[in-house]
C-alpha positions in Angstrom: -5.0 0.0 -1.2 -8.1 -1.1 -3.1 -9.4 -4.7 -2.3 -10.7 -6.8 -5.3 -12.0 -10.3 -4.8 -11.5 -13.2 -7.1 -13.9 -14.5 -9.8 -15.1 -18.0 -8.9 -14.5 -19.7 -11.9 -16.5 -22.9 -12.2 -14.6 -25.7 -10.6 -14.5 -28.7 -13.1 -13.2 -25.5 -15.9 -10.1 -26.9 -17.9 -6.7 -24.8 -17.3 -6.3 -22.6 -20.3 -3.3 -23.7 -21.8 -0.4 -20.9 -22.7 3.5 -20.5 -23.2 4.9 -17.4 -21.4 8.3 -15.9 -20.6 10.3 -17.5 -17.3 11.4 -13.6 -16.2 14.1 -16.0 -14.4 15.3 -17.6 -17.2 14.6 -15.8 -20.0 12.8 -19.0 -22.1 9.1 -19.3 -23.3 7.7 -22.2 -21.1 4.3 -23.9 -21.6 1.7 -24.8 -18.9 2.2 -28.9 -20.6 6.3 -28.6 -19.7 5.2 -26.8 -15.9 2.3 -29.0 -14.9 2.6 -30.8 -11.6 2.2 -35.0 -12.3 -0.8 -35.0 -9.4 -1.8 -31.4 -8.5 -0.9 -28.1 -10.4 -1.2 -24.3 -8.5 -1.4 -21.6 -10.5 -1.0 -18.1 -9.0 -1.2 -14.3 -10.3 0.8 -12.2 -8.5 3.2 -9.2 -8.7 6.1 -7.7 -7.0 4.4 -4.3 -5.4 0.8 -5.6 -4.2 1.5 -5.4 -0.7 -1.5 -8.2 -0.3 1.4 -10.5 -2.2 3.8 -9.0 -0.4 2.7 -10.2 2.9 1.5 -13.7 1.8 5.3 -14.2 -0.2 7.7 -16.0 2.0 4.9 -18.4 3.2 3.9 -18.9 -0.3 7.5 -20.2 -1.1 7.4 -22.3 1.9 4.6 -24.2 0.8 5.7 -24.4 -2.7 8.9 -26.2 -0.9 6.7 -28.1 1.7 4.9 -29.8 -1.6 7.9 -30.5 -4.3 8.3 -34.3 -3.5 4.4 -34.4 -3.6 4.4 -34.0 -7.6 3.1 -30.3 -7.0 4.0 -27.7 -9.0 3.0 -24.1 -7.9 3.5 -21.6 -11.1 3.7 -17.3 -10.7 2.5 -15.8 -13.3 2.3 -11.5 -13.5 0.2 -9.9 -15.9 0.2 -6.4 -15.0 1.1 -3.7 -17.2 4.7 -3.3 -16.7 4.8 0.4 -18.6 2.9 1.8 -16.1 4.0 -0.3 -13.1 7.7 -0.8 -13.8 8.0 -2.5 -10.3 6.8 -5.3 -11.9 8.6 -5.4 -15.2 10.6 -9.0 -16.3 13.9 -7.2 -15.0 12.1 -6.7 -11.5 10.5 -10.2 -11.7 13.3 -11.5 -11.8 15.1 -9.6 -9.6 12.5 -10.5 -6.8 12.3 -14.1 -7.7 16.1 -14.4 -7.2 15.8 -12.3 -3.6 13.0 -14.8 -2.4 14.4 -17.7 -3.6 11.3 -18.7 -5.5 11.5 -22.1 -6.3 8.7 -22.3 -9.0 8.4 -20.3 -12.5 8.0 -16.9 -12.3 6.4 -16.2 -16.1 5.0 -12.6 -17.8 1.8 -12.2 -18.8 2.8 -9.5 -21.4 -0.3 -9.5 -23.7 -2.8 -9.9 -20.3 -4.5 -12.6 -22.3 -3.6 -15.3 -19.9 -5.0 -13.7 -17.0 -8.2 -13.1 -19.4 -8.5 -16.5 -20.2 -7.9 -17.7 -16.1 -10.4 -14.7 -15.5 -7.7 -13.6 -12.6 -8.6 -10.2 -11.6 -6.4 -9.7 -8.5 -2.9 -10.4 -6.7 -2.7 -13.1 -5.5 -5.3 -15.6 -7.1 -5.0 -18.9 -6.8 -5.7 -21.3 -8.8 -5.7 -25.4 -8.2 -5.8 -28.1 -10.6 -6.2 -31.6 -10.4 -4.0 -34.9 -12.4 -6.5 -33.9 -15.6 -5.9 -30.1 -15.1 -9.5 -29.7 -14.5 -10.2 -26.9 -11.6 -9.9 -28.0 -8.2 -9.9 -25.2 -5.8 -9.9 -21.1 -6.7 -9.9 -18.7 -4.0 -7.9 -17.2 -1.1 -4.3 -18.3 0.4 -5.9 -18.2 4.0 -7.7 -15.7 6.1 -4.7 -13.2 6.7 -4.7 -10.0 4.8 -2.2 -6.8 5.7 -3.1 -5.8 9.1 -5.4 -7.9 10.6 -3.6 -9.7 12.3 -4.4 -13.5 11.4 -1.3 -15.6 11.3 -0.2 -16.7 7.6 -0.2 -20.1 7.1 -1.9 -20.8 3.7 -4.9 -23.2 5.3 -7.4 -22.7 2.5 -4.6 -23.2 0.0 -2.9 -26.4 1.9 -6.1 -27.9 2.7 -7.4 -28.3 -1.5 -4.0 -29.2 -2.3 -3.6 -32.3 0.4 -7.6 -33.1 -0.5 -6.1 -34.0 -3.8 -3.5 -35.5 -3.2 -5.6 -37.8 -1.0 -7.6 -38.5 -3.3 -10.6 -36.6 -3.6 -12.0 -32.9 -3.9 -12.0 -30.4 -2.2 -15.3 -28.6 -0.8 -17.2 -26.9 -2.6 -17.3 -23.7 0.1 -14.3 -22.0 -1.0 -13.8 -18.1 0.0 -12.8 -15.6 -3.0 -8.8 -14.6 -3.0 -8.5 -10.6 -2.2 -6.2 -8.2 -3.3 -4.9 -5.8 -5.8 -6.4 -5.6 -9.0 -4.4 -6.9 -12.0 -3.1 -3.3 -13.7 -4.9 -3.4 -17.3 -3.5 -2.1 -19.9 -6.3 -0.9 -21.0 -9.6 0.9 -19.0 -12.3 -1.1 -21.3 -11.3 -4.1 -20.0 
């Protein structure tokens, strides 16, 4: 399994705006109608990385731990779904419904969304604040398939509760690792 880190998009960037398929429901859905009122999270992932894989269930926890907090966490896949049927809309679906996700799960068909987020891996998160300017991008916590370091979604937790508190979170934030997002194309 190859490791890719994150792109540190310039905190202060605007989220990209975009309306995507809700593999769950089978409706377009926009980032206006999905935003969280205080603090939105914003996270590529797919159903085979196993870096997503391992990080899953505690990422749905947290979603949870946050939903009377005006958080909204949104999934968003944007591999190539030809290639990597695993993570096809049926499959999405299908997974989303198995782990109980309770935020959007939305496809990425064209890619262009991930382009315009500059997401390169699964999982990479993204945090914005009340104005959907960016907060916090980088990794879930320090665990990673096989080394041993409990799950528990510090990094992530700790830019979220800065906001709601308030104020920013530091600027020292460590890139996100894992898979890289499957391209349709190789000039990419």
């Amino acid at each position: 399994m190859a490791a890719t880190e994150s792109v540190m998009v310039p905190l202060g960037s605007p989220a990209p705006d975009f309306t995507l398929l809700d593999a769950r429901t089978g409706k377009e859905d926009s980032l206006s109608d999905l935003r969280g009122a205080r603090v939105t999270v914003i996270m590529f992932i797919c159903n085979h990385c196993p870096f997503v894989k391992h990080l899953i269930d505690d990422i749905v926890k947290c979603a949870r731990h946050y939903e009377e907090e005006e958080v909204d966490f949104i999934a968003i896949s944007s591999n190539d779904a030809e290639h990597y049927p695993e993570d096809s809309p049926a499959k999405m679906r299908e997974y989303a419904e198995e782990g109980d996700y309770p935020f959007p799960y939305l496809y990425d068909e064209s890619q262009e969304v991930a382009k315009a987020y500059k997401a390169v891996c699964t999982p990479d998160f993204f945090v914005y604040d009340s104005d959907m300017q960016l907060a916090y991008r980088g990794q879930y916590d320090d665990s990673r398939p096989g080394n041993d370091v409990k799950v528990t979604g510090a990094d992530l937790r700790a830019a979220i509760d800065a906001l709601l508190e308030g104020h920013q979170p530091g600027k020292h934030q460590k890139p996100s690792i894992g898979c890289n997002i499957k391209w349709k194309r190789a000039d990419i």
